[in-house]
C-alpha positions, 0 to 999 in steps of 0.5 A: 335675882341670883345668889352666889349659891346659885351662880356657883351651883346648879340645882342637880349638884345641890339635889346630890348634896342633899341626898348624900347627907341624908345617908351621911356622906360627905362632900369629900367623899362624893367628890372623891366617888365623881373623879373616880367615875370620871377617871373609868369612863376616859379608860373606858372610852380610850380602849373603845376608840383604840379598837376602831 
């Protein structure tokens, strides 16, 4: 039987979750680092593709 904590996240977001509390950060930071990331690796992958 699932719960509604399962079905909205999977076990690795909730693992980093937990990590990121113990060194007391917050889920508004850690969402704002992955959209980060996210926005540098579609940089990233946009100047790789336009040497091909």
């Amino acid at each position: 039987m699932s719960t509604v904590l399962d079905e909205k996240f999977d076990s690795e977001w909730l693992e980093l979750m937990i990590q990121a509390k113990q060194i007391g950060l917050s889920v508004e930071e850690v969402r704002k680092y992955l959209l980060g990331r996210l926005e540098q690796n579609k940089i990233g992958n946009a100047k790789i593709l336009s040497r091909v």
